[in-house]
C-alpha angles and dihedrals in degrees: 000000000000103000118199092013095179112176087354098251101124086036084055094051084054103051091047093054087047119042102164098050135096107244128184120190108210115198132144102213110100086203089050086055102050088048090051094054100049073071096081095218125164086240143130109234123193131185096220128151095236088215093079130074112298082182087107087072085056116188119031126176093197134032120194145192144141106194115002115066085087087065103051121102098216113026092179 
């Protein structure tokens, strides 16, 4: 899970180091979105306010992110 996945270019990095996995790309910018998927990447991208619960994806075995953990209200 790619949280914060902006433009897709760490998620990238990281579908492209693991081929095999399941990888989903949170961010909450519409514009962010539409510039991730012209990608093309074999990716599930949701629009989610990272700020809320991400409990409802259950078990990960990666979290990700480059630049947004600083933002997020509660980080546990």
């Amino acid at each position: 899970m790619c949280v914060g996945c902006g433009s897709g270019m760490s998620t990238k990095i990281l579908a492209d180091r693991f081929k095999s996995a399941e990888i989903i790309g949170l961010d909450n910018s519409q514009s962010m979105f539409d510039k991730a998927k012209e990608l093309g990447l074999n990716v599930e991208w949701i629009l989610k306010n990272c700020n809320e619960s991400l409990e409802a994806f259950d078990k990960v075995d990666i979290i990700f992110s480059n630049a947004s953990l600083q933002w997020l209200k509660a980080q546990e």
